[in-house]
KOLDRENNU-12451 format. One record per atom (N, C-alpha, C): residue number from 1; atom name; x, y, z negated. Coordinates in nm, 4 decimals, padded with zeros to 6 digits. Layout:
<atoms>
<NUM; "CA"; <X; Y; Z>>
...
</atoms>
This chain:
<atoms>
<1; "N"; <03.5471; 03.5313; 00.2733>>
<1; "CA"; <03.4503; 03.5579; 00.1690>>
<1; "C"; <03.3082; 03.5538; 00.2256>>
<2; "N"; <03.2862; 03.6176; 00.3355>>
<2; "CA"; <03.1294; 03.6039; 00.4173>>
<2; "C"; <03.1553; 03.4857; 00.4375>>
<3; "N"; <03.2202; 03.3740; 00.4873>>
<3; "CA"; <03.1875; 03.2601; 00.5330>>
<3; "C"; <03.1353; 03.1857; 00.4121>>
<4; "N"; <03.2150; 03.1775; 00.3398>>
<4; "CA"; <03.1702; 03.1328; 00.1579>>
<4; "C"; <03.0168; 03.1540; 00.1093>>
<5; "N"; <02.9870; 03.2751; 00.1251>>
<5; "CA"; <02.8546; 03.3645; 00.1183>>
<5; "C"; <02.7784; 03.2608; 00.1623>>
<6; "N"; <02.7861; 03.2510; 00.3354>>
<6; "CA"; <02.6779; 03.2253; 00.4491>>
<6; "C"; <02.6701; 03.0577; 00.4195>>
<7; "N"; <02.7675; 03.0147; 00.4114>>
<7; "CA"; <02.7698; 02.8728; 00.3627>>
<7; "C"; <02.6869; 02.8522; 00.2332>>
<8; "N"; <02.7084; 02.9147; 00.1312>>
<8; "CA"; <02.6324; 02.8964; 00.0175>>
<8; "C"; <02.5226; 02.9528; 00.0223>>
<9; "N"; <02.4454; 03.0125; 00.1154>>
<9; "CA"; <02.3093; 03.0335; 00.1297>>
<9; "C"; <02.2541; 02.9218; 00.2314>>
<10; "N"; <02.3536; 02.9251; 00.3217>>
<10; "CA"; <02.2584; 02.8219; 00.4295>>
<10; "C"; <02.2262; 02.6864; 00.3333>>
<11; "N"; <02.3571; 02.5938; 00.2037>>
<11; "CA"; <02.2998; 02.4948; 00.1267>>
<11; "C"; <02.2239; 02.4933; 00.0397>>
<12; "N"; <02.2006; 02.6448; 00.0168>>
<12; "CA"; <02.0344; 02.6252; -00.0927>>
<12; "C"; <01.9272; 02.6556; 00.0157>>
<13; "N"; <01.9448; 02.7319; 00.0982>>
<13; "CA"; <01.8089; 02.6778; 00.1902>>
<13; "C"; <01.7975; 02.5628; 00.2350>>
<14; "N"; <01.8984; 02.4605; 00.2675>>
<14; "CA"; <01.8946; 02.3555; 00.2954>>
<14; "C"; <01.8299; 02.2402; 00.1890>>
<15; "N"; <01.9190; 02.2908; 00.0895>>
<15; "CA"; <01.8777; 02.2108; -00.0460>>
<15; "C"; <01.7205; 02.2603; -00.0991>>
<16; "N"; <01.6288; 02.3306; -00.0675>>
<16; "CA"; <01.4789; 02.3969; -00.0561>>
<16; "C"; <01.4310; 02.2595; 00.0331>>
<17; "N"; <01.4938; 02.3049; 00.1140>>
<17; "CA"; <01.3930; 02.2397; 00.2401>>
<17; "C"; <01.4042; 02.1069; 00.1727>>
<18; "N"; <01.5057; 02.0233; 00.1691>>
<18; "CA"; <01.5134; 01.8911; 00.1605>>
<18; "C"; <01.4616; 01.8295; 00.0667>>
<19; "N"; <01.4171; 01.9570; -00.0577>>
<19; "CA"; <01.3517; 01.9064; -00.1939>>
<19; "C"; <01.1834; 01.9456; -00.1686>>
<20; "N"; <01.1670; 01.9607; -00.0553>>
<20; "CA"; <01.0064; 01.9277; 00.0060>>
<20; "C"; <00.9885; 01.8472; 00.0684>>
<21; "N"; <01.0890; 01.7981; 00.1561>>
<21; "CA"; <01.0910; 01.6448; 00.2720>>
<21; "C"; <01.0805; 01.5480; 00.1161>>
<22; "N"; <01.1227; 01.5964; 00.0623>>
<22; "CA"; <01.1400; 01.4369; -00.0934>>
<22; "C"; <01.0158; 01.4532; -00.1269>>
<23; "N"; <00.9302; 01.5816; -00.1692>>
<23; "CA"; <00.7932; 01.5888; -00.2452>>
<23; "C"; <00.7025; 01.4990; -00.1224>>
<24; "N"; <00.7243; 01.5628; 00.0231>>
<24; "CA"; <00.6320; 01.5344; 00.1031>>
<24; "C"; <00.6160; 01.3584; 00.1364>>
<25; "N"; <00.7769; 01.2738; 00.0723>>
<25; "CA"; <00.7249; 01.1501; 00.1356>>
<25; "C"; <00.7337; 01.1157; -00.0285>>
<26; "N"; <00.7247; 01.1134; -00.1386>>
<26; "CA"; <00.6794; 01.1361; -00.2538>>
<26; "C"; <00.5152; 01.0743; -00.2254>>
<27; "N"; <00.4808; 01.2042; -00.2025>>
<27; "CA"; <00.3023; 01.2237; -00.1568>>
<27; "C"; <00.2678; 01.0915; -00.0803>>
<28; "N"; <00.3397; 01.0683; 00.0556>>
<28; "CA"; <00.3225; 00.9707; 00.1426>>
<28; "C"; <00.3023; 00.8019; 00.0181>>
<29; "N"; <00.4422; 00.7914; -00.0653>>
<29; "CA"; <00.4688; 00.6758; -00.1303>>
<29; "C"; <00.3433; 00.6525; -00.1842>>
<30; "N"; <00.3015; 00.7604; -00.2898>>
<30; "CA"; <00.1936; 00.7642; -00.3548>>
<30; "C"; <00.0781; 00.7114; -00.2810>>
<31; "N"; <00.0316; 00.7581; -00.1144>>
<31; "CA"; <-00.0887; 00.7715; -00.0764>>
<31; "C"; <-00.0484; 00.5921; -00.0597>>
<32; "N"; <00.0590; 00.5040; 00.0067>>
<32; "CA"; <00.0766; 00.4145; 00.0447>>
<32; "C"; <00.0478; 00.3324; -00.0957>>
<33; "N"; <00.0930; 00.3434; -00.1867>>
<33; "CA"; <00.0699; 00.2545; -00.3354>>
<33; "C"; <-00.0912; 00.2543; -00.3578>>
<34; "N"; <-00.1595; 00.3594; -00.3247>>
<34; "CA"; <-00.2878; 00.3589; -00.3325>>
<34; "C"; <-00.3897; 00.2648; -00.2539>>
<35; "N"; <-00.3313; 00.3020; -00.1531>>
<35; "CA"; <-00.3676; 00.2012; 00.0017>>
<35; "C"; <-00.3116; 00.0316; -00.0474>>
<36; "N"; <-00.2464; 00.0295; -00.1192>>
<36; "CA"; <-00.2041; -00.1145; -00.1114>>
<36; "C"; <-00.2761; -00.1456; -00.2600>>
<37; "N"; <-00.3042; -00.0739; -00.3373>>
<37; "CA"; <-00.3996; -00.1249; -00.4715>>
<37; "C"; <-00.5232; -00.1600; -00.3824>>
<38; "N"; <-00.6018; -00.0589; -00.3232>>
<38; "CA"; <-00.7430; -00.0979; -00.2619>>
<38; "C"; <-00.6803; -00.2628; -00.2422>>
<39; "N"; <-00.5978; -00.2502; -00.1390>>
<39; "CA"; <-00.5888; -00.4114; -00.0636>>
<39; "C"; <-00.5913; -00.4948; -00.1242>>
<40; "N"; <-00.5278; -00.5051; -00.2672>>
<40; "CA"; <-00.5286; -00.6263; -00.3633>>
<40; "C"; <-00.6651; -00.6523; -00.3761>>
<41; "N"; <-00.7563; -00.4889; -00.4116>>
<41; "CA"; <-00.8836; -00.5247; -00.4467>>
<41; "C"; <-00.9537; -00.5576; -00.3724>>
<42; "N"; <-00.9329; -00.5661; -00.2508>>
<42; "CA"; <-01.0376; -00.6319; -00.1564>>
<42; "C"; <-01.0144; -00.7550; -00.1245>>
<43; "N"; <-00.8717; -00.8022; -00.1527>>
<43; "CA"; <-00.8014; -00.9515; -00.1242>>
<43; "C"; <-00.8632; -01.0128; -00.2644>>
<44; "N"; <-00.8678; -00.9693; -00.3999>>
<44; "CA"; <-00.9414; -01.0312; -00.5102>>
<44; "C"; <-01.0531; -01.0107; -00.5164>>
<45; "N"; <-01.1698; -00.9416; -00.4116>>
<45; "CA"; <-01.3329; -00.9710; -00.3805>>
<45; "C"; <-01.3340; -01.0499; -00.2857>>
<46; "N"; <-01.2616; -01.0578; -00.1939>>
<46; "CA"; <-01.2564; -01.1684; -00.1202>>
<46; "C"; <-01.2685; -01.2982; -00.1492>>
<47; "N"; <-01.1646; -01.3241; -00.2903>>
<47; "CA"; <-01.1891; -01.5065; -00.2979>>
<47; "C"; <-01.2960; -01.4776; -00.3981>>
<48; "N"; <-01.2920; -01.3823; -00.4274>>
<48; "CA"; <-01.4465; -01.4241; -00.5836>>
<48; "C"; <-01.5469; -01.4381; -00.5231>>
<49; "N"; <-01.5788; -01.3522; -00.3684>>
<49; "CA"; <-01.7140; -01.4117; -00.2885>>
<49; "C"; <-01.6782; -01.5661; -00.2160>>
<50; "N"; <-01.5858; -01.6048; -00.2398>>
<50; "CA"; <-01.5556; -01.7552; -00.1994>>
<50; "C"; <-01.5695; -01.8537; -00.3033>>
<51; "N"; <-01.5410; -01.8127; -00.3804>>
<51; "CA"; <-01.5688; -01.8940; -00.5746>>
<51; "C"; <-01.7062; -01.8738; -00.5698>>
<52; "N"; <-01.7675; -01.7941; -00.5424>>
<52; "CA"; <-01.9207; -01.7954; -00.5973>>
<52; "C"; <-02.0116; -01.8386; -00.4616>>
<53; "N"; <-01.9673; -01.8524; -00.3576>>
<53; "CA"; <-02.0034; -01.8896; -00.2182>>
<53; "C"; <-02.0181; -02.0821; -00.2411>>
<54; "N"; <-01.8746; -02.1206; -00.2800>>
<54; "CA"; <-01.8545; -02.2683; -00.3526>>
<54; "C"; <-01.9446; -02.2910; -00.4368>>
<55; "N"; <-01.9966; -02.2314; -00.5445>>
<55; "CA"; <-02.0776; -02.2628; -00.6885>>
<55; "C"; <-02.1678; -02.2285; -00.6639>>
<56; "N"; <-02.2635; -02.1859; -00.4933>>
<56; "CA"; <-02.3713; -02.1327; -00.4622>>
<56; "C"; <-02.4133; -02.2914; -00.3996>>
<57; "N"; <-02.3106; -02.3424; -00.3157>>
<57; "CA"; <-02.2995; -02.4583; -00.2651>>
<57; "C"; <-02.2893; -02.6418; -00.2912>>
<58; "N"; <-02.2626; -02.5787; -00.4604>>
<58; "CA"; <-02.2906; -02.7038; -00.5441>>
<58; "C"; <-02.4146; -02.7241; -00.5807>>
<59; "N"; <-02.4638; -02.6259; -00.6336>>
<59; "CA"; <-02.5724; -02.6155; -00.7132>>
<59; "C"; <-02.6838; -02.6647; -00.5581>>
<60; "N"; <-02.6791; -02.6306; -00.4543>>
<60; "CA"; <-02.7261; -02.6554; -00.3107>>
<60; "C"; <-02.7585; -02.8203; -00.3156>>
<61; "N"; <-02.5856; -02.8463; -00.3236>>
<61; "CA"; <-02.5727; -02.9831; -00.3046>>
<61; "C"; <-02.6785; -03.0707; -00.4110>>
<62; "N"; <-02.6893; -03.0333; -00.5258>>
<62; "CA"; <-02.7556; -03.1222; -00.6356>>
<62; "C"; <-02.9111; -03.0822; -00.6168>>
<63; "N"; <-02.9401; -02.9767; -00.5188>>
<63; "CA"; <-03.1024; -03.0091; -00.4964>>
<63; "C"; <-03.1372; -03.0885; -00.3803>>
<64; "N"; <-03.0008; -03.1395; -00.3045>>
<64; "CA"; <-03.0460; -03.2150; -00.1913>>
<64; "C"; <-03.1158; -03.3196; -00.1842>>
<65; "N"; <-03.0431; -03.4120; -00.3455>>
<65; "CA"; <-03.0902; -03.5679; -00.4087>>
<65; "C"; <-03.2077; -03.5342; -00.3533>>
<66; "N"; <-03.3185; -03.4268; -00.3624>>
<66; "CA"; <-03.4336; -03.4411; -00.4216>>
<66; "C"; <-03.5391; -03.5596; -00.3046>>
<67; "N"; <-03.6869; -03.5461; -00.3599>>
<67; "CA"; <-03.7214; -03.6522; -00.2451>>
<67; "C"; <-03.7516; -03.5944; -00.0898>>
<68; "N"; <-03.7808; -03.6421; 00.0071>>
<68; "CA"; <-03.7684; -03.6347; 00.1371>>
<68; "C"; <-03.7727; -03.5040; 00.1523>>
<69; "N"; <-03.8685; -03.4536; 00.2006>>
<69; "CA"; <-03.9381; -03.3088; 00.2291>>
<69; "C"; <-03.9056; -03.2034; 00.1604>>
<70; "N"; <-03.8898; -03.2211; 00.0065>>
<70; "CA"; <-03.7778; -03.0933; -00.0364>>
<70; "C"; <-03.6475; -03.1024; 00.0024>>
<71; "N"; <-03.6072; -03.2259; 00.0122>>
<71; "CA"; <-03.4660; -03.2452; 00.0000>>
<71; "C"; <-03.4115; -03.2152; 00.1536>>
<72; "N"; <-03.5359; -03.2326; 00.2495>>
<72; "CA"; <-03.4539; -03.1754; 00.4192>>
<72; "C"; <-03.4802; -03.0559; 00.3640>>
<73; "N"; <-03.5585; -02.9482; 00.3266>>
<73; "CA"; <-03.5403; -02.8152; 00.3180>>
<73; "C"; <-03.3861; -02.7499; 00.2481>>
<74; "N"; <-03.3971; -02.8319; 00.1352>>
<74; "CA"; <-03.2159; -02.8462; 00.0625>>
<74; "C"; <-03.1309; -02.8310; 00.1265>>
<75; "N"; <-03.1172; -02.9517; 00.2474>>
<75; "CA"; <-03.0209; -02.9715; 00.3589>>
<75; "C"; <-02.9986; -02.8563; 00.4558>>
<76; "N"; <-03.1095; -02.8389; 00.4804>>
<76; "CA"; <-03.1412; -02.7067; 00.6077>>
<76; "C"; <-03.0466; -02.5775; 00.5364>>
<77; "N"; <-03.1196; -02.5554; 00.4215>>
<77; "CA"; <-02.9907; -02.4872; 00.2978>>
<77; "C"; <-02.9002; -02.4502; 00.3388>>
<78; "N"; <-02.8635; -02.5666; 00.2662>>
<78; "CA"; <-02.6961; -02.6542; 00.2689>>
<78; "C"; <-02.6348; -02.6062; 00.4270>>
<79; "N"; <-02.6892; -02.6335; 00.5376>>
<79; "CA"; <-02.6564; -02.5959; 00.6322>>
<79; "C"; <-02.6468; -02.4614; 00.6824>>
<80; "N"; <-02.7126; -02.3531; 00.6663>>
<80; "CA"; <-02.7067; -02.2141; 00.6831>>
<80; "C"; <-02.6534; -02.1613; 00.5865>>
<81; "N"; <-02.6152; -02.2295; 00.4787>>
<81; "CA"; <-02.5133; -02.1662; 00.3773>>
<81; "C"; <-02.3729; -02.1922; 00.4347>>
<82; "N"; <-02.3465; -02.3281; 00.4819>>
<82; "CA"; <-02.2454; -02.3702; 00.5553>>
<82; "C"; <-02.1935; -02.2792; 00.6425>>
<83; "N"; <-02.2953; -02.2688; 00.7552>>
<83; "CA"; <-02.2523; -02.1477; 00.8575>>
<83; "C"; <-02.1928; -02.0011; 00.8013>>
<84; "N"; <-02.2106; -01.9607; 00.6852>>
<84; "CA"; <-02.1349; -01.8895; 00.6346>>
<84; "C"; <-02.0138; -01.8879; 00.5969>>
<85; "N"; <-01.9664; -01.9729; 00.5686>>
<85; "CA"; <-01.8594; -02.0030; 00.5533>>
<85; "C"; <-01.6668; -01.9619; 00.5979>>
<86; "N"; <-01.6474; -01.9949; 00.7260>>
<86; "CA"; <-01.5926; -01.9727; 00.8135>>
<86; "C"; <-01.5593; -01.8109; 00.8392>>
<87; "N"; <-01.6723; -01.7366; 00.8112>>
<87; "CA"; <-01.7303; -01.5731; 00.8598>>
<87; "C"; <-01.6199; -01.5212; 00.6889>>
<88; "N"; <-01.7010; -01.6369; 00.5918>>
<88; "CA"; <-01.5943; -01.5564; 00.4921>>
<88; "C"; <-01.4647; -01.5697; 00.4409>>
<89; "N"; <-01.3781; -01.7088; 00.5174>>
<89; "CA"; <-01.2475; -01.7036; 00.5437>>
<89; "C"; <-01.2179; -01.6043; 00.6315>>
<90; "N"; <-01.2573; -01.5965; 00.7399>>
<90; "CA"; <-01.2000; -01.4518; 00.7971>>
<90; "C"; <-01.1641; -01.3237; 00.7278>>
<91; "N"; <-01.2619; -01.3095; 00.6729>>
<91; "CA"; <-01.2784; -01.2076; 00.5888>>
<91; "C"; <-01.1522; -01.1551; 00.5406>>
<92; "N"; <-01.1109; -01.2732; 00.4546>>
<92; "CA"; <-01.0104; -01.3147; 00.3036>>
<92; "C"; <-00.8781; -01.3154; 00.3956>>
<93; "N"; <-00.8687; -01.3946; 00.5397>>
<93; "CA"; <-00.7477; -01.3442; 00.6056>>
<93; "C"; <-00.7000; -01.2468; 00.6684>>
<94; "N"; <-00.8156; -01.1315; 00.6744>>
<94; "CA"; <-00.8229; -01.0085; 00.7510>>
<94; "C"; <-00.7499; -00.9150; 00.6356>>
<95; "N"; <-00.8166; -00.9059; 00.4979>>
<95; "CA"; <-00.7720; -00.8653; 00.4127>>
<95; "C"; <-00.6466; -00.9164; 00.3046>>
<96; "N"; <-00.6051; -00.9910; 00.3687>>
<96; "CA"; <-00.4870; -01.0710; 00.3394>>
<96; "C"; <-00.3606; -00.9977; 00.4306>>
<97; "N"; <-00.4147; -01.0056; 00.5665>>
<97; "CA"; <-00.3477; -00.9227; 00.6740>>
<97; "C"; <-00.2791; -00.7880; 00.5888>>
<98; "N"; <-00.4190; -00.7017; 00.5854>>
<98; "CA"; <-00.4037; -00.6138; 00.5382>>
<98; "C"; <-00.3216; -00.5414; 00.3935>>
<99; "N"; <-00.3281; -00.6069; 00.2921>>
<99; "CA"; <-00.2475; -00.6315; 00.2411>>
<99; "C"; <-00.0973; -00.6261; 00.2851>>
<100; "N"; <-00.0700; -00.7448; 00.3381>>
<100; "CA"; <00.0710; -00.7483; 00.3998>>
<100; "C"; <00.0712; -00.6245; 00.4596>>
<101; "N"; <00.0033; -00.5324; 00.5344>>
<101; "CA"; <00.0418; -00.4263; 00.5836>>
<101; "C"; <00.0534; -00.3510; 00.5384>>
<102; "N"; <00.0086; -00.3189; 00.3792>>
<102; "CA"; <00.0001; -00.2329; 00.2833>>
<102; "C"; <00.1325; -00.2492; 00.2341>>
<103; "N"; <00.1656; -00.3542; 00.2061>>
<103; "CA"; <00.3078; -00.3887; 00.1192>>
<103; "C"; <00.4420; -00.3344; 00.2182>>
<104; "N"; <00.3814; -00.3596; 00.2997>>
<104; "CA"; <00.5335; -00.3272; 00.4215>>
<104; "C"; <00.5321; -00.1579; 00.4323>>
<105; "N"; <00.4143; -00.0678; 00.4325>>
<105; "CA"; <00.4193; 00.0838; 00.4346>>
<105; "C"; <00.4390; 00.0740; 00.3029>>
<106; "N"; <00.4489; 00.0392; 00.1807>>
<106; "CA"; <00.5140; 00.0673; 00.0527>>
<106; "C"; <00.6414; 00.0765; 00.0561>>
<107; "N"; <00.7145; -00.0302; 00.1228>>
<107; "CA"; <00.8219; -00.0684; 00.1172>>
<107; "C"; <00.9054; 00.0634; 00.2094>>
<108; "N"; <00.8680; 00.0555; 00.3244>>
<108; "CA"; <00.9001; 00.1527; 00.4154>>
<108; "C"; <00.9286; 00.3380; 00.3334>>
<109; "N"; <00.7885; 00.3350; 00.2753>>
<109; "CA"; <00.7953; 00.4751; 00.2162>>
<109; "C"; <00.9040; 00.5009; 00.1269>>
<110; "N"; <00.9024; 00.3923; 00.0388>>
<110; "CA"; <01.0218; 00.4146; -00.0807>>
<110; "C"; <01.1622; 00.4052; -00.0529>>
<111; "N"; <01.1877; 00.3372; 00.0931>>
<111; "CA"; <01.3168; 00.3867; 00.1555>>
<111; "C"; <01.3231; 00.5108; 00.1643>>
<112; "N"; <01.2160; 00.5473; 00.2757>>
<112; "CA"; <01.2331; 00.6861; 00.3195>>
<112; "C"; <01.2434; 00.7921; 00.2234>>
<113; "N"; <01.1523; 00.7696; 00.1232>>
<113; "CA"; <01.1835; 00.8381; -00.0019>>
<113; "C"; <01.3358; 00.8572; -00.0510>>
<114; "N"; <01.3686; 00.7380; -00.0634>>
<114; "CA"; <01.5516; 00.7020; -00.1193>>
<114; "C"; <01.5997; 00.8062; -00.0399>>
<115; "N"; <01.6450; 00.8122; 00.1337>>
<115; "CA"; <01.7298; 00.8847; 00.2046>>
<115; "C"; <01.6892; 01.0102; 00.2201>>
<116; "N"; <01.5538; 01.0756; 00.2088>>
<116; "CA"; <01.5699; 01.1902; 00.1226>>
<116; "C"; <01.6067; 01.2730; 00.0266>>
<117; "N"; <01.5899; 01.1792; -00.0847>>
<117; "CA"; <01.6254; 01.1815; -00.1762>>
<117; "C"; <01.7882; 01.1696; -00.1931>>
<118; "N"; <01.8412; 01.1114; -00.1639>>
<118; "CA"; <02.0189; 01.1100; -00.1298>>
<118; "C"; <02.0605; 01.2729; -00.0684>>
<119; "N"; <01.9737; 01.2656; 00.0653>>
<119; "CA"; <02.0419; 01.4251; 00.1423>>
<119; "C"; <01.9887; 01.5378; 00.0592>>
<120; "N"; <01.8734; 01.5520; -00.0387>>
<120; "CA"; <01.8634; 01.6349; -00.1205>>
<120; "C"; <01.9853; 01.6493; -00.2318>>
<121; "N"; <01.9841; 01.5324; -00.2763>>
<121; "CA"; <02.1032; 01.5466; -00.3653>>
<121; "C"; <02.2299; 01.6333; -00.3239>>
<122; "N"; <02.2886; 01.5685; -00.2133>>
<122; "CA"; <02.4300; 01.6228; -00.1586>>
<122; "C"; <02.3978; 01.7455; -00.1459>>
<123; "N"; <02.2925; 01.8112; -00.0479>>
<123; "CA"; <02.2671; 01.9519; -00.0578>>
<123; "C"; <02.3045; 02.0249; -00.1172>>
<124; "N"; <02.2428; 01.9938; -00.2891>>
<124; "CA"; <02.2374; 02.0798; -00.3838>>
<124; "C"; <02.3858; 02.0601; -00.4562>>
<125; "N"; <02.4347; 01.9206; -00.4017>>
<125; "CA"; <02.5968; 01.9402; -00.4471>>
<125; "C"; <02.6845; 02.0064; -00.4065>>
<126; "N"; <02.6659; 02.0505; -00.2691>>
<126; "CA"; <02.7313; 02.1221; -00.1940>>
<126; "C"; <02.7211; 02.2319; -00.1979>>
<127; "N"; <02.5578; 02.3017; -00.2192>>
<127; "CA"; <02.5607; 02.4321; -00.3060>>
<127; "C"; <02.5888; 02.4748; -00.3542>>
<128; "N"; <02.6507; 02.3739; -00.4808>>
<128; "CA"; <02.6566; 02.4090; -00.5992>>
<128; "C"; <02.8238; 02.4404; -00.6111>>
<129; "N"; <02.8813; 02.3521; -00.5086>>
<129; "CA"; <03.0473; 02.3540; -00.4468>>
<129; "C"; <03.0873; 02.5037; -00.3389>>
<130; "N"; <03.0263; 02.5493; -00.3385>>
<130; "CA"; <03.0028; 02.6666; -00.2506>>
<130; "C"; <02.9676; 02.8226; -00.3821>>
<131; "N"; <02.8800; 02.7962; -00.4375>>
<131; "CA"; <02.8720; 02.8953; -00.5616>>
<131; "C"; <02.9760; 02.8738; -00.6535>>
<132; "N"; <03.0494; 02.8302; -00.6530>>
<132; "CA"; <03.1376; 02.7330; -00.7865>>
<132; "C"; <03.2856; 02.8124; -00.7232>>
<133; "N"; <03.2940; 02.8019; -00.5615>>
<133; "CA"; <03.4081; 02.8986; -00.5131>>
<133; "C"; <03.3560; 02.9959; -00.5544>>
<134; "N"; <03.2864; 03.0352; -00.4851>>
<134; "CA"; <03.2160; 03.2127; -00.4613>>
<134; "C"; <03.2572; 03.2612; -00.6150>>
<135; "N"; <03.2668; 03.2005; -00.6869>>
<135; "CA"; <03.2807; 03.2518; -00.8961>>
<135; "C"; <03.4255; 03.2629; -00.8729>>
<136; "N"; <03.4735; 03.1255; -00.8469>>
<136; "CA"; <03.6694; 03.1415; -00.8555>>
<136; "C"; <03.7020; 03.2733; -00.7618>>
<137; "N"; <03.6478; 03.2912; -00.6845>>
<137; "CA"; <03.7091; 03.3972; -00.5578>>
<137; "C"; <03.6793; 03.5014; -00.6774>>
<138; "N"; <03.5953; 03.5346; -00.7441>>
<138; "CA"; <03.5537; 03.6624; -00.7620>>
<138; "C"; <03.6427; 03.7344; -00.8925>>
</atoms>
């Protein structure tokens, strides 16, 4: 009968604890889904400063026609706009990176979440298999 007892207290403390390891990577999932929204949003400012970097670069291109002396200043432009370029693919693959790293701690969390979530369960089944004697005994 004490063993019954001690058993069915040690699985609701167990089943306590384990239903905070679930809240606590809960919290984690959450902070990770958050972390991976920013990333989209910085992976979709990324190409829009590349779309408007392009349409900064057309409009460049069509003052080059012009005649000599404006048109090398155009060029000169055209060229230090160029040099930008490159600086803002990096950018877009850094945060591309990132991303992917966001998606993989999503992924990760919501496992870890799952196998918490599983040993919480059994816990409280086993508790509940432990109080469920403790009634028949009585």
């Amino acid at each position: 009968m004490i063993d019954a007892q001690r058993n069915a207290r040690l699985w609701r403390l167990l089943a306590r604890v384990r239903e905070l390891r679930v809240q606590r990577k809960r919290r984690t999932l959450n902070a990770a889904r958050d972390a991976l929204q920013r990333a989209d949003a910085l992976v979709d400012q990324r190409r829009a400063e590349i779309t408007r970097h392009e349409l900064q670069r057309r409009s460049i291109l069509q003052l080059c026609g012009h005649d000599k002396r404006i048109g090398r200043l155009w060029r000169d432009a055209l060229r230090w706009h160029d040099e930008r370029t490159p600086a803002l693919h990096r950018a877009l693959a850094l945060a591309i990176h990132e991303q992917a790293a966001a998606a993989g701690n999503v992924s990760k969390a919501s496992m870890q979440l799952q196998r918490e979530t599983i040993g919480r369960d059994d816990a409280i089944e086993r508790a509940r298999r432990f109080k469920a004697a403790l009634v028949e005994r009585d």
